[in-house]
N, C-alpha and C positions, 0 to 999 in steps of 0.2 A: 378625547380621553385616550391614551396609553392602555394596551392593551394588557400590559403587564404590571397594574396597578397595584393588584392584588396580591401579592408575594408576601411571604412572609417575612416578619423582619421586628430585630428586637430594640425597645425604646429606653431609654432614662428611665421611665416610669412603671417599667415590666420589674415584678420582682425575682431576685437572683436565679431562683430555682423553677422558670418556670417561662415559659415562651410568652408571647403575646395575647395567645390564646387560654393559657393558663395550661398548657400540659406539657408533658415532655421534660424531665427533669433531666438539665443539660449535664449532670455526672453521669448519667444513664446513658447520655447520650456517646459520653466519649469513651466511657468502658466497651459502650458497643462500637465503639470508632476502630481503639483499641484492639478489641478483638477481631473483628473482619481483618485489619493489617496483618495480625499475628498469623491468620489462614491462612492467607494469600501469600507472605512470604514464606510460611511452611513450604505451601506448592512450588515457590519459584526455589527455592536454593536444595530440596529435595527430591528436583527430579532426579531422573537417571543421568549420571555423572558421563559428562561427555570424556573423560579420563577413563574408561574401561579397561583397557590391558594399559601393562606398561611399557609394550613394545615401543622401540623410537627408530621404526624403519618403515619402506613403503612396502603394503601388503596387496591383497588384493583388490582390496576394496576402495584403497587409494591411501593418500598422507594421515596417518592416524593418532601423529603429536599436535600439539598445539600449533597455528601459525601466527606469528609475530610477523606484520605484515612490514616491518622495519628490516627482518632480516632474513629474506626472503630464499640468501642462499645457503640457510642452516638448514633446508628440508630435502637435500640430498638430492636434488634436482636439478637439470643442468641450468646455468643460470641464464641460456640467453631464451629459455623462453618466458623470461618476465622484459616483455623489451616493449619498445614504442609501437611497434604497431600491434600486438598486443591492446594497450593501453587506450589507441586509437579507436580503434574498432567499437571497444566499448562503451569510451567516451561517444563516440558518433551515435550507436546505439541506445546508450545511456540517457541521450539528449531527449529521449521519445518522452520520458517521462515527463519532460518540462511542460510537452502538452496539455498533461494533466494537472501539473500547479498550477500554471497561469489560467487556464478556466476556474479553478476551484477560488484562486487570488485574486481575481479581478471582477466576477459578474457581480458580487453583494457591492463592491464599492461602486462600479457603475454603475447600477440599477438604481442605487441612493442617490444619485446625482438629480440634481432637482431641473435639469436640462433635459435630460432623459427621462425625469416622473414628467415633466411636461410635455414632451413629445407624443403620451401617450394617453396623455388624461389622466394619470393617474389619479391626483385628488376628486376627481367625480365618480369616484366610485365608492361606495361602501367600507367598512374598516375589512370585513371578512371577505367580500371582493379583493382586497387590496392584496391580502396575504395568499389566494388562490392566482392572483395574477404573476406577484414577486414569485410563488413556489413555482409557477408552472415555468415561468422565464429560466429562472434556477437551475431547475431539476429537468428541464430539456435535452441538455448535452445528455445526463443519464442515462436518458429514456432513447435520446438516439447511440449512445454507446452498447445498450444491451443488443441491438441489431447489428454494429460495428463490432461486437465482439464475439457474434454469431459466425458471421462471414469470413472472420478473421481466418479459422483454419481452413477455408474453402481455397483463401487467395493465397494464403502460409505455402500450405500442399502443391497447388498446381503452377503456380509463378516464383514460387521462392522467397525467401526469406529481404531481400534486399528491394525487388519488384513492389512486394506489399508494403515496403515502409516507402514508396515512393506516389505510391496510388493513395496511401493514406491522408499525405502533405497534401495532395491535391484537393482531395475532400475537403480537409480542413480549410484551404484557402476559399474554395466555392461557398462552403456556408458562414465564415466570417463576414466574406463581400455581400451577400444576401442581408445578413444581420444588419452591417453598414450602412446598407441604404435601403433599409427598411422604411424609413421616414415616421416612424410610430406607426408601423401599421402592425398590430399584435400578432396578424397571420405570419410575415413574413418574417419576422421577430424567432417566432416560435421554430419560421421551418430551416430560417436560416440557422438555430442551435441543435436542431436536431441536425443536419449535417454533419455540425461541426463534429457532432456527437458521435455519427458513423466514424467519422477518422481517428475520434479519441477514445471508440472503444477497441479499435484494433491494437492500441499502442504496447499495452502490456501481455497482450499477445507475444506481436513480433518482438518489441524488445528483449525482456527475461530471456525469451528462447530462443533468441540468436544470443545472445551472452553466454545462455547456459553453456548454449550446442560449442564455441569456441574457447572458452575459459578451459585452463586446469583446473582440476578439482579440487586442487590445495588453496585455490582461491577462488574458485568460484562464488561463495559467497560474497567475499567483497565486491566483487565486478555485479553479481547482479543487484547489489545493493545499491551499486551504484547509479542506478535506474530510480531507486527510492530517493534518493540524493538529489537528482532531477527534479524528481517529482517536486524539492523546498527549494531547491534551488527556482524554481518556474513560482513558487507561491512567495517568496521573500520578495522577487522581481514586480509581483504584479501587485502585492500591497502596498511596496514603497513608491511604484509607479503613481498607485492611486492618490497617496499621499503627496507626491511631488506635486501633480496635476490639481491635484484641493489648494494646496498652498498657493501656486504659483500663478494656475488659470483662471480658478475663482470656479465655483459653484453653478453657475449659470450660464456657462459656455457650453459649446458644443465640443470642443476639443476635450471637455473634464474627463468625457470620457471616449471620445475615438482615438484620443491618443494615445491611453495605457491598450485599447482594444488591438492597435498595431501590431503590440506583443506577440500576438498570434501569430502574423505574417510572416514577421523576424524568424520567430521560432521553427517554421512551415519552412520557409526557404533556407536555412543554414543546414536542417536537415536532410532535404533534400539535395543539398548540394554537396553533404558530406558521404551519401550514400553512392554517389560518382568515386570516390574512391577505396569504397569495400567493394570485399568479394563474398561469393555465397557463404554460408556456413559449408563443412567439411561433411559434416551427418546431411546433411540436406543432400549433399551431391552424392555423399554413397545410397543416400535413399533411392536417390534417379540414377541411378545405375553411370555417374560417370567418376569412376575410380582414380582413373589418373588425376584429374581435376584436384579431386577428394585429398589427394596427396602432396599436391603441388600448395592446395591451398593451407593445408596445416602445415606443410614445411616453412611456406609463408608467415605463418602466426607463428610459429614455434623461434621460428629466427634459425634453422638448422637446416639443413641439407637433406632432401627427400630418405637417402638412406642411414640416417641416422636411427639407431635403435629406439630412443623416443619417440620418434615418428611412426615408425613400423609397427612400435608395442603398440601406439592409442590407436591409428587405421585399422591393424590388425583384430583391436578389440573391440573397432566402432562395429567392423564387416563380421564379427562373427557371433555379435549383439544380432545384427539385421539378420543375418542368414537365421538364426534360432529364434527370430521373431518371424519371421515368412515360414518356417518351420511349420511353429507351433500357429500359427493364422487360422483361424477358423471361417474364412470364405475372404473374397476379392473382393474389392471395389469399397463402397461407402458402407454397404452394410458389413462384410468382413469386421470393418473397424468399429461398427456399434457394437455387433455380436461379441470382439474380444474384448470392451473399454467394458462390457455390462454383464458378461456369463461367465468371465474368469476371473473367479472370485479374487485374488491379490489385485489386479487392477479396478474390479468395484469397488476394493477397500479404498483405493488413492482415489477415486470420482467421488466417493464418501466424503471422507476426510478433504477433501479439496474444496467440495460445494460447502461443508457446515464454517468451515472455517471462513468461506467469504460472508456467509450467513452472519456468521457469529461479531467479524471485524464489522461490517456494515452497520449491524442493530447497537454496537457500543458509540454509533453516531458521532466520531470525532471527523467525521468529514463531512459532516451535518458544520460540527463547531467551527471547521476552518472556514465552509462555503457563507455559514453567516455570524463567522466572527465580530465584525462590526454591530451588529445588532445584539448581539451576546455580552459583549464588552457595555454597552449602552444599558441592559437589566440590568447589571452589576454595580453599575454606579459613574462609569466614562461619563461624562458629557460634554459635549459639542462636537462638530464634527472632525476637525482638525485632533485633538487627541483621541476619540476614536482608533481613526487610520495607523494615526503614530502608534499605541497601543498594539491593534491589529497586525502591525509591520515588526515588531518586537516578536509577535507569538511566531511571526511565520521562519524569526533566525532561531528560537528556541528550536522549533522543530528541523529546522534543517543541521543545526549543530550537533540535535539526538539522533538522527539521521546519519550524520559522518562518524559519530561515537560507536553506530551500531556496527557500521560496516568498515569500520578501520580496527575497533578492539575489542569482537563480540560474537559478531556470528560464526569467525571462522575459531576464534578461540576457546569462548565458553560452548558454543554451539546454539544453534537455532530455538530449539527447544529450552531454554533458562533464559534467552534473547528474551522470546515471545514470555515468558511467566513475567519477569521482571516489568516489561513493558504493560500488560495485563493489570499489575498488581498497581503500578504507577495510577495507570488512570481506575480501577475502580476508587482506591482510596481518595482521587481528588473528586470524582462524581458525588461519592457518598457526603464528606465532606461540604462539596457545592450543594445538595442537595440538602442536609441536615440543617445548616446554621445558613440560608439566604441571604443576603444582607440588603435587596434592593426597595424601595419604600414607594411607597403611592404618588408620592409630592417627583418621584422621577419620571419622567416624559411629559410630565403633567406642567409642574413649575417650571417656568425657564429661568435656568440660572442658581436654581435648589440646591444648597450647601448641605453635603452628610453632616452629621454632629460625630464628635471623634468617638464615640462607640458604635457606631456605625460604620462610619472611615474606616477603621481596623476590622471589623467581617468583611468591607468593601475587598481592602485588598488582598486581605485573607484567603477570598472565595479568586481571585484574579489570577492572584500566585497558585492556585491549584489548579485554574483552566489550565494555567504554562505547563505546568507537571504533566498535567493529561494531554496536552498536545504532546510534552519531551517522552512518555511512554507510550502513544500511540503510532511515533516514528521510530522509538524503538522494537516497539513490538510487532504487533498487528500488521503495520504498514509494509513494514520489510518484508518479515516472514512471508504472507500469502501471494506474492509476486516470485519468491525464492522458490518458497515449497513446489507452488504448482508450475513452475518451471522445469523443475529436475525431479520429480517422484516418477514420472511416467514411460514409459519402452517408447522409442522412435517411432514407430507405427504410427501410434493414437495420440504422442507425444501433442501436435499442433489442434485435433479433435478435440481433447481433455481440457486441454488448457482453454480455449476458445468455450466449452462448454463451463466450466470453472470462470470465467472473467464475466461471461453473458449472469449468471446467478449475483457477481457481484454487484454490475451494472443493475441489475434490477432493482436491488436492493439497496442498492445507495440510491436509486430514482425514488424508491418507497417512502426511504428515511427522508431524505433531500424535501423530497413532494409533502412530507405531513410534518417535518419540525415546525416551519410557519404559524399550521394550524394547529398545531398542539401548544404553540406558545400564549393562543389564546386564550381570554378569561373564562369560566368555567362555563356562563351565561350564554357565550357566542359557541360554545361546542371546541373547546380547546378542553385540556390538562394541565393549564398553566405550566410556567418557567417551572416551577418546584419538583411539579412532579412529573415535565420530562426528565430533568435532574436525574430522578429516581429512577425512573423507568431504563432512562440509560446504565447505570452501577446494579440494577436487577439483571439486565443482560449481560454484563462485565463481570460478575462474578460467578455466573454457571460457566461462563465462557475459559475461564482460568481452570475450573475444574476439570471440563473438557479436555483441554489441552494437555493436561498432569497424565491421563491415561489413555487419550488416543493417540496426542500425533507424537512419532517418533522422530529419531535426533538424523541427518543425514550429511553432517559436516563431514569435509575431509572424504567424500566418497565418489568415483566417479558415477556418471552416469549410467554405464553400462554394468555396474554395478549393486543398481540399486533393487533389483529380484530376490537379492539373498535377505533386504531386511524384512520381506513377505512371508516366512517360512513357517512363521507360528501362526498357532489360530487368533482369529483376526481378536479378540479381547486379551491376547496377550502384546501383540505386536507395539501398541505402544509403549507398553513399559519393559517391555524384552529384546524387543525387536535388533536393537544396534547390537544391544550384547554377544546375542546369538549370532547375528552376521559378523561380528568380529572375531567371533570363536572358531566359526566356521571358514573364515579368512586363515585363522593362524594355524588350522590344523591344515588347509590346505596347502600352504605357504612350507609346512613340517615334511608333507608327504613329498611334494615335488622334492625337497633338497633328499629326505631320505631317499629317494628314488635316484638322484642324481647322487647322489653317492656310491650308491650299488652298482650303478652303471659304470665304475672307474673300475681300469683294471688294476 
């Protein structure tokens, strides 16, 4: 029997006004549908207006008009540092994210391979065995990512920025090859994903923050989004893999699923092989004290000639960010950097705001949706395996196309902050929705071959075309954002700390979510919440979660790095809705006094 029998769902014989159980009068329902949309987009199109002055010059704080990332040489910037290597760099680094598609794309469809449930035994076990065994398989990488993104700033710090993306591939390949020939034995299964896990919780570490640390701030956003981009670009890859290998190898081989696992390897060694031709980050080398380096390498990215005044202004204001962060240091060595990341109050604020935000993306569980889409797709009404996959491989171009939409005319335009509402608002309204009206019925997993009847068909696909929605704003929103933000809020010091302690909370938490959707999908009897009311439980979190975001986190587009101190200045319950304001005001009167001063200085 199907675990998910019990769903709610409405028949021919239900009368108009009234569910199957008799309550719930469906105009009530959609007045309340209604109204929560009407909330949610109050919050998204009223936050604070990424258009705050109407200045259209660069300030202190960095490019503070719009960027149309088509016309790149309207932002008064010289134009050879939008150039290929540039472009390279991030693409190379970019690529880290695929780490994490292709794990999240590929384990539910191998795992379902009935070559690999038999490797294992899996039908001799229990139905609520079955689903502790699926989650534990699952949500292993997780669980080994919150340690891999513990250590991340250990290896960031002392080896660099290009070192650790190199030690990370390795991991990754050592516990793939474990997994591989595990032979069904469940230990080495497990310890081979926890590895892989070490390597895939470093990735959004080192990536975002070697992006950040190189990009211009006029686009920094796009470049680190472009990390998010990876991430569907690695998940589109590893569904349609799984689908090639359904169709073409058949179900009952051993290649159905070592050969989409390859992925991994591909992915492992082209990165490794592309990080033979980067060089450190620029901030990483001023951090270690090697200057000229620091200069050669940004003249490098920049595409300009070491004495170029573009080059001199951003060294000059990487080195004199570090000098007033060693300044103001409150001790040496490892603790120095807890004491500053947790007693000064501005950067408790960003440890804050960094950890609820991983908190917050994790419990709305759309990476629960992606890791067991196929089985998700299957409550809803898919069946059989083959349209599944096909299905599954659809949601995964949905999401990589709201992905390129974010990071090409979004984050760096409208700004991060109305990015993240929009995407927010996207998927509570399809949770809510998936969750109000269900469409999947008892006679599913049950009957083989159970035809919907056409008022059922139309909630079937109803409830489908909203999972897509909640995937296309969870790549817009969520996704993006918390790889951005906790990349660029933080001072060089504690910069690789914060973040590493920021990714270890997400890891957790996607092990948490990952580890108990399974058994929350079960029927109420077996110690589950059933499908309905994870549904719920998900859009219960998604919508504090939107509120959240309306009054704490603030807008940081367009700003550099060394820059980003001034949006701290107000007390921390103003800062989100103040925050950019005031640092633009405080930008443009400084911007006033230097020229007045240079004026006074002419004779």
């Amino acid at each position: 029997m199907s675990p998910y029998h019990h769903l709610c769902v409405f028949t021919r014989d239900t009368p108009p006004h009234m569910d199957y159980l008799g309550r719930c009068d469906p105009p009530r329902r959609v007045s309340f549908f209604i109204w929560i949309i009407c909330v949610l987009l109050f919050f998204s199109f009223s936050a604070p207006s990424y258009f705050v002055l109407p200045c259209q010059h660069r300030m202190a704080g960095g490019v503070k008009k719009p960027v149309n990332i088509f016309r790149l040489q309207d932002l008064g910037e010289p134009k050879e540092i939008f150039n290929w290597r540039l472009w390279f760099a991030v693409f190379s680094f970019g690529l880290l994210g695929a780490a994490r598609g292709v794990d999240e794309g590929l384990i539910s469809g191998a795992f379902n391979s009935k070559h690999f449930q038999g490797t294992i035994n899996y039908s001799s076990y229990t139905e609520v065995k079955q689903a502790n065994i699926k989650a534990n398989v699952s949500s292993m990488v997780q669980l080994g990512s919150v340690g891999g993104a513990l250590i991340a700033f250990l290896i960031c710090d002392r080896i660099g920025r290009i070192w650790a993306t190199r030690q990370l591939c390795l991991l990754w390949v050592l516990g793939i090859v474990i997994f591989m020939g595990a032979k069904g034995n469940l230990s080495a299964i497990y310890a081979g994903r926890f590895i892989v896990g070490l390597g895939v919780g470093q990735t959004p570490v080192v990536g975002p923050v070697y992006i950040a640390e190189i990009a211009p701030a006029s686009v920094r956003g796009l470049c680190t989004c472009i990390f998010t981009g990876f991430v569907y670009l690695g998940i589109v890859l590893a569904y349609f893999t799984n689908y090639g290998c359904q169709v073409n190898l058949g179900d009952t081989t051993a290649a159905r699923w070592e050969v989409p696992t390859i992925l991994y390897l591909i992915f492992a060694v082209l990165i490794f092989t592309l990080s033979l031709f980067q060089y450190e980050s620029p901030r990483y080398l001023i951090k270690q004290g090697q200057h000229k380096m620091a200069v050669h390498v940004m003249a490098r990215l920049r595409n300009l000639s070491p004495e170029h005044n573009y080059v001199t202004q951003e060294i000059s204001a990487i080195t004199s960010s570090r000098l007033e962060e060693m300044d103001a240091a409150v001790g040496s060595g490892w603790m120095g950097i807890l004491k500053e990341a947790f007693t000064v109050p501005t950067n408790l604020y960003r440890v804050c705001l960094t950890i609820c935000a991983q908190i917050l993306s994790q419990w709305s569980a759309a990476g629960s949706i992606t890791l067991y889409a196929p089985d998700l797709f299957n409550i809803l009404g898919i069946t059989g395996t083959d349209r599944t996959l096909r299905v599954t491989a659809v949601f995964g171009i949905v999401k990589l196309t709201a992905a390129v939409v974010c990071a090409l005319f979004l984050v760096d335009f409208i700004g991060r902050k109305r990015s993240l509402l929009i995407g927010i608002t996207l998927q509570a309204v399809s949770m809510i929705y998936v969750a109000v009206s269900h469409p999947a019925v008892p006679e599913l997993g049950i009957q083989e071959g159970y035809l919907l009847s056409p008022s059922q068909s139309g909630l079937s696909k109803g409830a489908i075309a909203m999972i897509y929605i909640s995937g296309f704003g969870w790549a817009l929103g969520w996704n993006s954002m918390q790889y951005l933000l906790t990349a660029e809020l933080f001072p060089l010091r504690i910069r690789a700390f914060c973040t590493s302690l920021a990714m270890s909370f997400h890891f957790a938490n996607q092990y948490g979510n990952t580890r108990a959707v399974p058994n929350m999908l079960l029927q109420l009897e077996l110690g589950g919440i059933s499908p309905k009311g994870t549904f719920w439980s998900v859009a219960i979190v998604t919508i504090p979660g939107a509120v959240w975001v309306f009054f704490i986190v603030l807008e940081t587009a367009g700003r550099s790095l060394e820059s980003m101190d001034s949006l701290f200045s107000l007390p921390w319950y103003k800062i989100g809705r103040y925050g950019k304001r005031n640092a633009d005001l405080s930008d443009l009167n400084r911007l006033r006094l230097a020229k007045k001063m240079s004026l006074s200085e002419r004779p």
